[in-house]
N, C-alpha and C positions, 0 to 999 in steps of 0.2 A: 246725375247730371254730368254730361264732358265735358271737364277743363281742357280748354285750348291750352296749347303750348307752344311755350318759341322753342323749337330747335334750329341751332345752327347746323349745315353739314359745308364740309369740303365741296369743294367746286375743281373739278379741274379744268386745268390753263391751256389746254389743248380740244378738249370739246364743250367745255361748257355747263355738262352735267354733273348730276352728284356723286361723288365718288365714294362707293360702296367695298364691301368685301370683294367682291369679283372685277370687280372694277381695275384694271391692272394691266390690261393689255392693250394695245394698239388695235387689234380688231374692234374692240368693246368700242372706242374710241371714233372709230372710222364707220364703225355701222348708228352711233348714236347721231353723230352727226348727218348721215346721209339720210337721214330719219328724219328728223329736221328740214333741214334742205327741203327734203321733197313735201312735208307738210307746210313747209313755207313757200312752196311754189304754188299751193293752189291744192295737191290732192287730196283727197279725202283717206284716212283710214285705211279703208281696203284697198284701195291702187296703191299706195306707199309698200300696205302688206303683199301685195301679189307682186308686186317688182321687184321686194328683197325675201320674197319668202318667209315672209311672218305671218300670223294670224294680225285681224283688227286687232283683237285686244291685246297682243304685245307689243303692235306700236302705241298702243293707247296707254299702256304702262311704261313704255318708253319714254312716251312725251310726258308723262310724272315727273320723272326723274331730274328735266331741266333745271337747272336753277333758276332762278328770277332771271336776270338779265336776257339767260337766254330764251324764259317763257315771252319777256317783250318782244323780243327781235323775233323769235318766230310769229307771235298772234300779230306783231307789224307786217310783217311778208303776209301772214295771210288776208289782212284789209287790203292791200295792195294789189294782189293779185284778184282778189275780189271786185275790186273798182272796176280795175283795167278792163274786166268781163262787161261790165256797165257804161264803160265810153269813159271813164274818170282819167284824166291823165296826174292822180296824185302820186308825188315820189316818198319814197322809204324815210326819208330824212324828215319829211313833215309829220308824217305818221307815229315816229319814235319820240320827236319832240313833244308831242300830244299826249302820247304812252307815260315818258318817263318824267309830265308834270307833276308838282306834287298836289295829292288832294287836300282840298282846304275841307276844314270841319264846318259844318253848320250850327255847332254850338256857339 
């Protein structure tokens, strides 16, 4: 049987994600976040990977990496960007509000 567990990690204050052993550089920084970005603009996977020259599945391990706040604010960006394709004129601000309510229990 797997016991869940809470781990805490670091977040950094500059991109968002978790910061790891390699985690150290401004590049790491600037390609995690452009990572982002573009996943939060609407692209899927492979165009994110074909525009910075990753595989799918290294952005897909990339976007692991976010911390919470930031897995909001991107799966926000991408409801958005989603609508917008459907005629929806909803804004990011309503979207987030929605996101970062808290769940009530049914117990």
């Amino acid at each position: 049987m797997l016991v869940k567990r809470k781990t805490t990690h670091a977040v950094c204050p500059t991109c968002g994600f978790r910061v790891e052993t390699r985690h150290h550089s401004p590049v790491h920084c600037d390609k995690y976040r452009r990572v982002a970005e573009m996943r939060g603009s609407g692209m899927n996977d492979a165009q994110v990977g074909r525009e910075l020259s990753l595989s799918r599945e290294r952005v897909r391990q990339i976007l692991l990496k976010a911390g919470p706040e930031k897995k909001i604010e991107i799966l926000g960006k991408i409801v958005v960007a989603e609508a917008r394709k459907l005629g929806s004129d909803i804004r990011l601000r309503q979207v987030m509000d929605i996101l970062k309510k808290p769940v009530k229990s049914s117990k």
